[in-house]
N, C-alpha and C positions, 0 to 999 in steps of 0.2 A: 664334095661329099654331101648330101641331101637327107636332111632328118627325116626319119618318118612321123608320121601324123595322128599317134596314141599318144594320150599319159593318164598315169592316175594322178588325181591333185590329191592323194590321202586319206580323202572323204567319200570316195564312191570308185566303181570298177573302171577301168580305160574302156574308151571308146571314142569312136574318130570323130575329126572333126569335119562339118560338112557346112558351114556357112557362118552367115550372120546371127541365126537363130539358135545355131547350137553353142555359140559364143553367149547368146544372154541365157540361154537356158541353164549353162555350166556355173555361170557364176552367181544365180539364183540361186543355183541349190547349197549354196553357200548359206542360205538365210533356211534350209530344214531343221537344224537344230532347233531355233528360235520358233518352232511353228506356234507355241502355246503365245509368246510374247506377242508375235502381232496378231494373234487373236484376240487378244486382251486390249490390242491396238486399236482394233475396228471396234471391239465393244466399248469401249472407254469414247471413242470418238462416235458412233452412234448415238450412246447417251450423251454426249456436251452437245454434240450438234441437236439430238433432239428439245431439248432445254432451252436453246439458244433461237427456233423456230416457234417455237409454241408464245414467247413475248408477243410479239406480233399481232395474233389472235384472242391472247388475253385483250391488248387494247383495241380490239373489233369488239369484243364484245363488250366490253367498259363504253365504247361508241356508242353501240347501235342499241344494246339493252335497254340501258338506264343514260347516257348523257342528252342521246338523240330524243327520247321520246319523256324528258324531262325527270325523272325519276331522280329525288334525291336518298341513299341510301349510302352514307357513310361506313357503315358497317362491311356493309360489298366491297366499297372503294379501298378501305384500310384493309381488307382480307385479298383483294387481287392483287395490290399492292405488294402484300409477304409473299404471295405465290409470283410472284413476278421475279423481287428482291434471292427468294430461295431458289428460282431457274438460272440465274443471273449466277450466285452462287455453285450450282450442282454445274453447270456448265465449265467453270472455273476450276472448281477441283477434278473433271474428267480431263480437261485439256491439259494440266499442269502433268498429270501421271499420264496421260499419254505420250504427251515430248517426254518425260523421263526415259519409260521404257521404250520410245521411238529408238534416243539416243543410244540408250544402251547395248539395243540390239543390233541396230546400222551400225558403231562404234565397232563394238566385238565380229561381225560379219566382215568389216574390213581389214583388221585388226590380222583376221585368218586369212582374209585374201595376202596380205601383205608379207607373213611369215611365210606361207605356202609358194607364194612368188620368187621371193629372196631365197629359201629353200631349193625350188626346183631351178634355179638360175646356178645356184652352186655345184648343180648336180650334171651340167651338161657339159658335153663334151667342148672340145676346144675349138671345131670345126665351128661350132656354133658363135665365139667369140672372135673368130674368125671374117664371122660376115657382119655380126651388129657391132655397133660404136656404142662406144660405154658412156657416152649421152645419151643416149637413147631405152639404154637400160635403166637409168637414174631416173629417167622421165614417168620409164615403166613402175617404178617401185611408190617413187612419191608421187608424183602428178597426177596419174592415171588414177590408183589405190583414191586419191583423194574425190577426186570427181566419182568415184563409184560410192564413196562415202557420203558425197553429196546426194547421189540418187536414193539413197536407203533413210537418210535424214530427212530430205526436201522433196525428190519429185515422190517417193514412196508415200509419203504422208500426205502430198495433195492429192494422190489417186483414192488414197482408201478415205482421207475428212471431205475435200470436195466433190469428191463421186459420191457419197453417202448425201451428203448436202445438197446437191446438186437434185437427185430424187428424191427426199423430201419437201424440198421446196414445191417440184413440181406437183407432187400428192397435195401438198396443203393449196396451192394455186388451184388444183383443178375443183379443190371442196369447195373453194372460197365460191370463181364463177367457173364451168369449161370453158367460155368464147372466149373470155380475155385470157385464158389457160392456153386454148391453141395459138391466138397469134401468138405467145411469147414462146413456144414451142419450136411455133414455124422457125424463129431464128437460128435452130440447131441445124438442118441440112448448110445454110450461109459458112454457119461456123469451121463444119468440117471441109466444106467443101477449097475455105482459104488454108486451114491447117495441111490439109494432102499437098496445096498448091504450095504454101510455103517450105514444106517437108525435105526434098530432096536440095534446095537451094540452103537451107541452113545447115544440113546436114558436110556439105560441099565446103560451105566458109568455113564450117568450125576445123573439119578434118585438117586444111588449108595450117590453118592459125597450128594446127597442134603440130603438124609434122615441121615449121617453120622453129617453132620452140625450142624442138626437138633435133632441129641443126644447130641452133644458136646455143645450148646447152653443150655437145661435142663439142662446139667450134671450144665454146670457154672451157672447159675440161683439158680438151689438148692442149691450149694456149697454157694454161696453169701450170701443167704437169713439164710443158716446154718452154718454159721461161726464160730458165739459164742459157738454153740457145737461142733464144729473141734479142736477148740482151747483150750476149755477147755478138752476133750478128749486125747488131743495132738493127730490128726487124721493127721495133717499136709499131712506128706509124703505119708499117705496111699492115700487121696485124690490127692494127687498129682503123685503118681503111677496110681490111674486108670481114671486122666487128660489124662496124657503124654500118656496112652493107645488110649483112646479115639482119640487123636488129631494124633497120629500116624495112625489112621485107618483111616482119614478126608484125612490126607495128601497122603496115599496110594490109595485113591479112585479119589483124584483132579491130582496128576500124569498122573493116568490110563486114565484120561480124557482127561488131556489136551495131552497125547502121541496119542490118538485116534483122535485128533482132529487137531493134527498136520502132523497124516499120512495122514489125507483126504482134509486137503489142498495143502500138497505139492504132491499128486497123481494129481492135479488137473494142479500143476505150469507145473507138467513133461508132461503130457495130451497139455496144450498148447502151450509149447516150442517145442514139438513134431508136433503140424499142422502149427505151426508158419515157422516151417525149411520146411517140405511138403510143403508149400502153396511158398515158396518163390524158392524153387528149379521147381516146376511144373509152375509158373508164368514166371522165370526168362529163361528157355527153350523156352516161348512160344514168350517173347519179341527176342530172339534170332534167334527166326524162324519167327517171323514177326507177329506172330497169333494176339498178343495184341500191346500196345503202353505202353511207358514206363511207364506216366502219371498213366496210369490204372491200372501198377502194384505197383505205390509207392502209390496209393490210398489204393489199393485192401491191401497192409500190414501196412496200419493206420489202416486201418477196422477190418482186422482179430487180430490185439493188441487191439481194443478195443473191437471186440468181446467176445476175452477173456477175457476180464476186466467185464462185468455183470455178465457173469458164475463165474466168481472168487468169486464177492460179492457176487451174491446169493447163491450159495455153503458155503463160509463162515458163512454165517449166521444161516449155516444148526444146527449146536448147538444151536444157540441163539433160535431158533424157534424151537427147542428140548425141551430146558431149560424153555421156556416160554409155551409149551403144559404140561409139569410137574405141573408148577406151579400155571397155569391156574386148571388143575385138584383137585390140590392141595386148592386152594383158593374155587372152586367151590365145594367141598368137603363140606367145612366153611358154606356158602354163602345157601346151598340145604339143609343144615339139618332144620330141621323146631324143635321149642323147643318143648319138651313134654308138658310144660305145657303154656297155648295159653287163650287167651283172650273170653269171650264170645263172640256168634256172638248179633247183637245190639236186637233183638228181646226175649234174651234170658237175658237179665243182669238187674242186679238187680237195682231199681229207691233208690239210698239211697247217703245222702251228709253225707260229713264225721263230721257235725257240727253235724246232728242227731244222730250220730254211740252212744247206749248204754253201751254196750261192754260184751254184754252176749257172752256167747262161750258155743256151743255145739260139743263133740263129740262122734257120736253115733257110734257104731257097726265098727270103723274103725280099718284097717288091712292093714300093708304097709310091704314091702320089698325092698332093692336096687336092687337088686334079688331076682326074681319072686320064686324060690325054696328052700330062706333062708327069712321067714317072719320075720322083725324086731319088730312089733308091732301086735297084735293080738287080734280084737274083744275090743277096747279099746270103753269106755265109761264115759265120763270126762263132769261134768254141770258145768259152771264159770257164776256166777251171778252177773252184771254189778258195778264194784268198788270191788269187792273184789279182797284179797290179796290171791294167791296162791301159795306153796313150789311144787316143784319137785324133790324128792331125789331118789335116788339108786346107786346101783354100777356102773362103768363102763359098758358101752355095755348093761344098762337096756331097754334102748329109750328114753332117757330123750330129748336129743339136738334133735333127730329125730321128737319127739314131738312136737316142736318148728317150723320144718321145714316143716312139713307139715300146720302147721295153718297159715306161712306166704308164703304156696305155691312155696317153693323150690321144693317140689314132689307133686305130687298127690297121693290121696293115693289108695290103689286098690282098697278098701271095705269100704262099709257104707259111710258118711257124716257128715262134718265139715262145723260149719253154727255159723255165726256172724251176732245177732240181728234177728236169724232165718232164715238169706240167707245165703243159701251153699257160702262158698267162691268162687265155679266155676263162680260162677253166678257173682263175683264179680271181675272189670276192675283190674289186676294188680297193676298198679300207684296207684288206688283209695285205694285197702286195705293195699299197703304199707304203704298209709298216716296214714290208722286207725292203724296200725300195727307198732307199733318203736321195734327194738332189738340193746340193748347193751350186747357185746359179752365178751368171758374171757380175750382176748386179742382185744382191740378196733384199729379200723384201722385210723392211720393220713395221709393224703396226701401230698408230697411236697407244700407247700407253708404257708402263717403265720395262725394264729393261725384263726382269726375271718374268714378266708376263710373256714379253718376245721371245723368250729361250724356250719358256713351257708352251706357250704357242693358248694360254689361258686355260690351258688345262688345269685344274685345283686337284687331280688327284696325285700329278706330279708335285713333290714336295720343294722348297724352298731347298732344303739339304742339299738336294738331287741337283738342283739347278746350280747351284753354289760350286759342288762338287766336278761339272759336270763342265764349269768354265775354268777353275784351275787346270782340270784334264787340257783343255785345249787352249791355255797359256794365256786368256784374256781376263782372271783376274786383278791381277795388276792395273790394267787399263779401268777396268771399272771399279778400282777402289780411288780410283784418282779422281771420280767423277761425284759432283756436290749430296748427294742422297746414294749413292752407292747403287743395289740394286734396287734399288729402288724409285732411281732418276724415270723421270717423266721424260719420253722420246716424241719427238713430235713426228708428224708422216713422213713417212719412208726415213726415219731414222736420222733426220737433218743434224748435224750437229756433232755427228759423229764422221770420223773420216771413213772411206771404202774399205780400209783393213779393219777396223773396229767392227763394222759391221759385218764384216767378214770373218771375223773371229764367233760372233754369235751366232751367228750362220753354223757354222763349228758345232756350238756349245749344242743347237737343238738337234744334232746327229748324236751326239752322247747321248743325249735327255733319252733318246726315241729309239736308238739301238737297231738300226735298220742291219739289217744282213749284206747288203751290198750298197754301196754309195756310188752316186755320178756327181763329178763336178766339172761343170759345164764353164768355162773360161773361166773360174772361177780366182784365176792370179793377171788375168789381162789388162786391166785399169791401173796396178798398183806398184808400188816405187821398188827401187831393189831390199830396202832395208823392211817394208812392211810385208812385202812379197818372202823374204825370208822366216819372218815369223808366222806366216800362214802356210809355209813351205811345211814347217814344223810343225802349225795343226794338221795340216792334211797326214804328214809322218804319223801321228799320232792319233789320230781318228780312223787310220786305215787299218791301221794294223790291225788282221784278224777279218777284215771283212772282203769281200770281194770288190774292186776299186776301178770305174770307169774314168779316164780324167779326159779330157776333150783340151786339148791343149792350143793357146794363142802361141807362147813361150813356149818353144820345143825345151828350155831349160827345163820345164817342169816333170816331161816325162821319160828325158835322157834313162834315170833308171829304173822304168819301167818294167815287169814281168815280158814283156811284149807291148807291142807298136804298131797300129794298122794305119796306114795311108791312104784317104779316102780320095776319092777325084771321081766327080762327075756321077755320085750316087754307087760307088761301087769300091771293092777294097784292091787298091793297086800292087800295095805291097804290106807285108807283115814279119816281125821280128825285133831281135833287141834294134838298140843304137846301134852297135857295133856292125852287127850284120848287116844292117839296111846303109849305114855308112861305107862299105866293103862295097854294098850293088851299086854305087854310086848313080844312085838313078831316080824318081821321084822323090822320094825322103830327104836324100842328098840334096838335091837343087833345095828344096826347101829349106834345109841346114842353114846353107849358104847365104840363102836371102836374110836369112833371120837374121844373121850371125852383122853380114853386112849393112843390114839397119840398123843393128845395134851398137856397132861399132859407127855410123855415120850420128845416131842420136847420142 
């Protein structure tokens, strides 16, 4: 399935994306709020840079006034002097408040890229976590966000101080003499002409280094998260052979960069030291022959060293503002995909509160594939009568969890419709049918932090009381009055510490909390012992009651007494009914019985 190519980032209308330019152009306008701030930016750096040029010319004329032509006049010397001293000064407190508010502004500009990013990643469909690795998304949030921070702190401020600088220099140059003005001129076609040449080569290594990061990041995320099966494997060293691969290939690619990037600044030192000796031998002839005044040429080579001093910085930066068009692309990549599956627009969605929700389930004639050319599910046809209990059984790869995923709108499905209380779920606001809609999963997810944070899911409007209440309901107080702070034990990720039933009982507790109209529990007793598995037996008992109840069963013990039974195989419903009935047809269900039955009597 293939996102389309709109979003709004919150700050301005959707509209497509068409290249390179519409990627830096999107996250520029991230910096419109701020228009006053770097306006204040360039005027603040105008005036220090103006300040900071004019020294120069004071001591041309200290030269050539009065030192050249013998003049003593201490009165002059002590009053350029303060005016020198107070440039010195005025230039100081403009640069101080310009990095201030530089930072301020680049900081917060990022700051919204980073929430807006994190944001719209929560918000897309699952197709889309489908195709990226959650390396690569991490990469996207912090790596990226930062290097863009870097362009709004660093190369933003050599464009606006050394492009300001850069042409006052040359205005004061050309007052001073025009001919020694033009040669030093002449060296700007040189300049650009190696910048274009190096352009697409750095551009090349850096993107290299980033996407190599950016496997080495997955690799170690996945290797983290599957440790327990390294270890128990004894995978050690294999994982750790194709680390040191990985990080070998990182390190070959940040070399090639930074060699790239160290030829094109020192091409730039050799370029300046080369007009710096030109300008001071064709100056220093003219003062010998009278053409100029000394003053004029010890100005004119303050000038041309700080000439070279903004080409330096903005040259230098030329990676950074490389680095930060990658990443920019990269982020706006994130930021453009629109999810597949999208909210009605208001004239289309369905008037239903989730206190009325019944919890009928229809689905008709529906037909889904993750791939349009491999149908996972096929002409299904499924009636769920408000409080009844339902089983889901089949083999692997039948659609069972797919089943699931479609009624809570992770996909859409390609064919026919899916309708709660008789309205399609398109019809229905996301947020709203997740409320009618709870799923406890085979393995249930805990967040770092304590325990009543995990139930309420961080909600502060849900009370303590509620949550308290809400774990007696589903029989896991006991278990967490056994634990050192009570509810208020600190859980580390995904819950370590706690066994699968525990966790599985809070799983429980946030279906009370949140009051969904219909619950799916997706394997949700498959991992767990018979003695843990019966007290979760009993929250389910107890959390159902009253709601309308999908169970997707490993353990057919779990949905022997079921309302109803559908037997999936091969994306389609083969058979449906109690136990009893479907034991009677002695025919898919059956065979399944049996295998269970016979495993379990072999384990």
């Amino acid at each position: 399935m293939q996102q389309t190519s709109t979003v709004s980032t919150g700050h301005e209308p959707e509209r497509p994306v068409k290249g390179k330019a519409s990627a830096f152009r999107a996250i520029l306008s991230y910096a419109r709020p701020h228009a006053w701030t770097f306006t204040a930016i360039a005027l603040c750096s105008l005036l220090g840079i103006s300040a900071d040029l004019l020294q120069p010319y004071l001591v041309k004329i200290v030269i050539d006034d009065h030192l050249a032509i013998g003049r003593n006049d201490t009165g002059f010397l002590v009053g350029i002097s303060l005016v020198y001293f107070a440039l010195a000064a005025i230039s100081f407190a403009f640069t101080y408040v310009q990095n201030n508010l530089l930072q301020y502004a680049g900081q917060s500009v990022v700051a919204r890229i980073r929430k807006d990013l994190f944001g719209h990643i929560s918000r897309l469909s699952m197709s889309f976590f489908d195709r990226f690795h959650t390396g690569s998304l991490v990469t996207n949030v912090s790596s990226d966000t930062e290097t863009i921070s870097q362009f709004f702190t660093q190369v933003l401020l050599s464009l606006i101080r050394d492009g300001m600088m850069l042409v006052l220099i040359i205005y004061f140059m050309f007052k001073l003499d025009p001919l020694l003005a033009w040669y030093a001129v002449l060296i700007l076609p040189v300049v650009a002409i190696i910048a274009v040449s190096f352009r697409s080569y750095l551009r090349r290594t850096y993107q290299q280094a980033r996407s190599r990061l950016s496997r080495l990041i997955a690799f170690t995320a996945e290797n983290l998260a599957g440790m327990f099966l390294i270890q128990s494997f004894r995978q050690e060293k294999e994982q750790i052979r194709r680390f040191d691969e990985q990080n070998r290939d990182y390190l070959a690619a940040n070399i090639r960069q930074v060699r790239s990037n160290v030829l094109f600044n020192r091409t730039f030192d050799i370029l300046g030291n080369a007009a710096l000796a030109l300008i001071v031998w064709l100056g220093g002839k003219a003062v010998l022959d009278g053409a100029i005044q000394f003053g004029v040429l010890y100005a004119f080579i303050s000038y041309i060293r700080q000439f070279f001093q903004p080409i330096n910085q903005i040259t230098s930066q030329w990676n950074t503002l490389q680095s930060t068009t990658v990443s920019m692309e990269r982020i706006w990549r994130i930021l453009s995909t629109e999810p597949d599956v999208r909210d009605p627009r208001p004239e289309q969605t369905a008037s239903l509160q989730p206190e009325d929700v019944k919890g009928r389930i229809d689905f008709e004639n529906v037909s889904f594939g993750y791939n349009p050319d491999m149908p996972v599910i096929t002409n299904l046809n499924l009636h769920i009568a408000p409080g009844q209990m339902i089983g889901v059984v089949g083999a692997t790869g039948a659609g069972k969890s797919t089943l699931i995923s479609l009624l809570n709108r992770f996909y859409d499905r390609s064919e026919g419709s899916i309708r709660i209380d008789g309205n399609d779920i398109r019809s229905i606001p996301q947020e709203l049918l997740h409320r009618m809609v709870g799923l406890i999963q085979q393995e249930p997810f805990l967040f770092s932090g304590s325990i009543i944070d995990n139930v309420r899911l961080f909600r502060q409007d849900i009370s303590r009381e509620q949550v308290i209440e809400a774990c007696r309901f589903v029989g896991a107080h006991p278990m967490i009055g056994r634990l050192p702070a009570g509810y208020d034990t600190l859980l580390s990720e995904r819950g370590s510490g706690l066994s699968a039933g525990e966790r599985q009982l809070i799983s429980f507790a946030r279906i009370v909390v949140f009051e969904p109209k219909i619950l799916i529990l997706d394997e949700a007793t498959a991992n767990l012992d018979s003695h843990t598995e019966q007290l979760v037996q009993q929250a389910l008992h107890t959390v159902s009651t009253g709601r309308t109840t999908i169970v997707i069963a490993h353990r057919l013990s779990t949905v022997m007494h079921a309302d109803n039974i559908i037997a999936m195989k091969d994306g389609q419903i083969v058979e449906q009914g109690t136990h009893g009935t479907l034991m009677a047809l002695d025919g898919y269900y059956a065979d399944l019985y049996r295998h269970a039955k016979e495993a379990g009597s072999a384990g």
